[in-house]
C-alpha positions as CSV (number, residue, x, y, z in Angstrom):
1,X,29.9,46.9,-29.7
2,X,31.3,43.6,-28.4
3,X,29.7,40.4,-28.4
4,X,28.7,40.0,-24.4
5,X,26.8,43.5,-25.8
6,X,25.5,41.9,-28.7
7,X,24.6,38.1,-28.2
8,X,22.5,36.7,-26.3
9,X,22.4,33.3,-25.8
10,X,19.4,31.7,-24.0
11,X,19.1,28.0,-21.9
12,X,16.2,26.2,-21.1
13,X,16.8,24.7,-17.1
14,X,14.4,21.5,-17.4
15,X,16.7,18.7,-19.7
16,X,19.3,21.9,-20.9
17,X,21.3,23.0,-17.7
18,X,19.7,20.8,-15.6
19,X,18.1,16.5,-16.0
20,X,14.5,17.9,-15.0
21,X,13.5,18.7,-11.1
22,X,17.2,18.6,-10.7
23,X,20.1,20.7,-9.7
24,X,22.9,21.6,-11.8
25,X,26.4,20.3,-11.6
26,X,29.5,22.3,-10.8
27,X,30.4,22.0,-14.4
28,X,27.8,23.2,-16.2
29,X,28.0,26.3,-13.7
30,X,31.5,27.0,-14.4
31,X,30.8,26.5,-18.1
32,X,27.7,29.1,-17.8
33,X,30.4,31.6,-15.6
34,X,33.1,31.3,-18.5
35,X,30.2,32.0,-21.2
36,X,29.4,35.4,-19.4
37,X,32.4,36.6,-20.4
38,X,31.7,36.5,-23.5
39,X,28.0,36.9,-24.2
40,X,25.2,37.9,-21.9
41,X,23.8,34.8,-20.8
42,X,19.5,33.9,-19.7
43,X,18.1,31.2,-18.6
44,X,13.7,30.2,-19.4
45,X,11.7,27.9,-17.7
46,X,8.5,27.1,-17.1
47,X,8.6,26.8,-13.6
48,X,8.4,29.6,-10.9
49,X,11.1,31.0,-9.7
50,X,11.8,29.7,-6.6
51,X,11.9,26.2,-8.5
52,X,14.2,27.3,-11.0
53,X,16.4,29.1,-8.0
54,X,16.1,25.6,-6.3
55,X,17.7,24.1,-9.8
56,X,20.1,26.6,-10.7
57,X,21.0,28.0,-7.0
58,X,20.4,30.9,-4.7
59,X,22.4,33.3,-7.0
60,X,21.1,32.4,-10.5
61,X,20.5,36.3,-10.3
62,X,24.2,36.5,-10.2
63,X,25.2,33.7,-12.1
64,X,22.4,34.6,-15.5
65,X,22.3,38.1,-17.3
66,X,18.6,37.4,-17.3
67,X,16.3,34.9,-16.1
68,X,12.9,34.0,-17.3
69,X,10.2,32.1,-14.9
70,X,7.0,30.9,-16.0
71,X,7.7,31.4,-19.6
72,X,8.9,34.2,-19.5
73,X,5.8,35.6,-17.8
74,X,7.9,36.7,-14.9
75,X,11.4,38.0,-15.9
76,X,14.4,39.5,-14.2
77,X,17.3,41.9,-16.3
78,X,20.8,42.3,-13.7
79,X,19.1,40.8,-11.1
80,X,16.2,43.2,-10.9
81,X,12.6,42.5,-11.4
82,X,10.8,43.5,-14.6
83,X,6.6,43.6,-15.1
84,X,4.8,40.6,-14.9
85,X,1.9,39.5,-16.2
86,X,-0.9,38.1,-14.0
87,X,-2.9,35.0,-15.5
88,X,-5.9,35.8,-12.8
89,X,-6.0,39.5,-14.1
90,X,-5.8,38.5,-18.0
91,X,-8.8,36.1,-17.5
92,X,-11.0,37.4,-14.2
93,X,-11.3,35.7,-11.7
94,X,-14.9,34.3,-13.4
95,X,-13.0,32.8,-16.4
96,X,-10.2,31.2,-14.3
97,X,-12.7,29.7,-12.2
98,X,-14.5,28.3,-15.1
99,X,-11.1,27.0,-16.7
100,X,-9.8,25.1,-13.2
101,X,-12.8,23.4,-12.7
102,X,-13.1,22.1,-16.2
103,X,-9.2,20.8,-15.6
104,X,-10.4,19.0,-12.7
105,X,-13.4,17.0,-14.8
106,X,-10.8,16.3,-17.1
107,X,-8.1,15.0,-15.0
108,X,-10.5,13.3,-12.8
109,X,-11.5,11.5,-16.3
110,X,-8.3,10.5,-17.5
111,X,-7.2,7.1,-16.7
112,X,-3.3,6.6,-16.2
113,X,-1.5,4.0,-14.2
114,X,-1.0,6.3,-11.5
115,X,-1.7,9.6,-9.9
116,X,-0.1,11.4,-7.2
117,X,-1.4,14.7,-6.4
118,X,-1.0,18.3,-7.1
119,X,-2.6,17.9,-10.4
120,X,-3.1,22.0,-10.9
121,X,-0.3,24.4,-9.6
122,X,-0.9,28.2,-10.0
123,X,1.3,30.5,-10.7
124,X,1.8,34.0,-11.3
125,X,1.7,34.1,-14.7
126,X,0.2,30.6,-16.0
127,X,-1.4,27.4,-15.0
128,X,0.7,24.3,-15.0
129,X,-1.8,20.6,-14.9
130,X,0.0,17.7,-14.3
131,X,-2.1,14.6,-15.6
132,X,0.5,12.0,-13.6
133,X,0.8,15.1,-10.6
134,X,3.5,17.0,-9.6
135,X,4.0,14.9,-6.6
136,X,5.3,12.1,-8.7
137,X,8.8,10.7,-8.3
138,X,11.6,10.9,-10.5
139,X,10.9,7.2,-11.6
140,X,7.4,7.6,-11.8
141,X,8.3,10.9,-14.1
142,X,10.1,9.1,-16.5
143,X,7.4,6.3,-16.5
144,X,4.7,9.0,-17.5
145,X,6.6,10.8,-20.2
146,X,7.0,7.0,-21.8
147,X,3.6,6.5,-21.6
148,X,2.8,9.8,-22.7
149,X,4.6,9.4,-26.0
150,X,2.7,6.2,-26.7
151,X,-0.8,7.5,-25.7
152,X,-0.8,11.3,-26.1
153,X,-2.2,12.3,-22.8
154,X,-1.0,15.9,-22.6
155,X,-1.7,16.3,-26.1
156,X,-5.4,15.1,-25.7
157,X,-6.0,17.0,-22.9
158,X,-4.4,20.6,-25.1
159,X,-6.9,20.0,-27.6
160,X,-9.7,19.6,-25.4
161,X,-8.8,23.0,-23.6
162,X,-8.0,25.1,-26.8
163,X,-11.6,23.8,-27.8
164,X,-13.7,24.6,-24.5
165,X,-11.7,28.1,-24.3
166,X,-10.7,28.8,-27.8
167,X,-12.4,32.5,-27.0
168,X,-9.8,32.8,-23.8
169,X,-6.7,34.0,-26.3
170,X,-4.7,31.6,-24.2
171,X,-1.7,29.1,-25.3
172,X,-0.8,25.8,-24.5
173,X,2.4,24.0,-24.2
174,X,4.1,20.6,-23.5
175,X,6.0,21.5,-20.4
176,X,8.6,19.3,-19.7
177,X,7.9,15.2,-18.8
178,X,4.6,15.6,-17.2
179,X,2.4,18.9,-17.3
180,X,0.7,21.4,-19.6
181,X,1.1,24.8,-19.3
182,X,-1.4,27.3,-20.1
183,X,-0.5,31.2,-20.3
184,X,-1.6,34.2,-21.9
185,X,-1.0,34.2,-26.1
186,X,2.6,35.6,-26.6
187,X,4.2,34.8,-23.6
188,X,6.0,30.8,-24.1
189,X,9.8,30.3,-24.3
């Protein structure tokens, strides 16, 4: 067995291969295409994949062994699709309900310096919240995740979800600079 066979070596897109919400270089892509030949090569995010695509590139199907969206939620082997998992079929459409709305109080309640919009963005497989939104620049990112560390929004905002739904078997995660994501138990990168 050689070693592409037998090691696999996994990169995070957000603050790995990329600076996060941004493409990746021409070096890190030839790096990542020099790597191939020697191990097989995946890439994880959190993100959907046509966000990660818009990071990494139209051929990140070509360019990674295997490529994991949404926490893995949503992966692809060789370029071809493998099950998902569906976050509105694990929870009914009742329970979903119930958890959006109780995002919105919450973000609706949490004072910040700013706000921007798209605050909840489904996806397949998970939820991702943005306290600051997702519509937030690149400045006003790195602002957040400042104050974040100081005041523990995201972290606040976890325990007050793993409280209200603790019966839900769902996880919770610090994703990236400026969300939460929440996804079925046994599915985080």
């Amino acid at each position: 067995m050689t070693d592409r066979e037998s090691t696999l070596v996994l990169f995070d897109v957000d603050g790995t291969l990329t600076p996060a919400r941004k493409t990746i270089t021409p070096d890190m892509k030839q790096f990542i295409a020099e790597l191939r030949k020697k191990v097989t090569v995946g890439v994880v995010g959190g993100s959907d994949f046509v966000k990660i695509s818009e990071q990494l590139g139209e051929s990140i199907l070509k360019d990674f062994d295997w490529v994991f969206s949404e926490n893995g939620v949503v992966a692809f082997e060789a370029g071809n699709p493998i099950e998902s998992q569906s976050l509105s079929k694990f929870l009914g459409e009742d329970n979903l309900k119930k958890l959006i709305n109780f995002i919105l109080v919450k973000i609706a309640e949490i004072d910040i310096p700013i706000k921007r919009g798209t605050f909840i963005e489904f996806r397949r497989g998970m939820l991702n919240i943005s306290p600051i939104g997702r519509n937030c620049s690149y400045e006003e990112r790195l602002e957040f995740y400042e104050y974040d560390k100081k005041h523990g929004v995201r972290e606040k905002l976890i325990q007050d979800l793993k409280q209200k739904f603790a019966d839900l078997n769902l996880s919770y995660s610090i994703g990236g600079q400026i969300s939460v994501d929440i996804f079925p138990q046994g599915n985080s990168n």
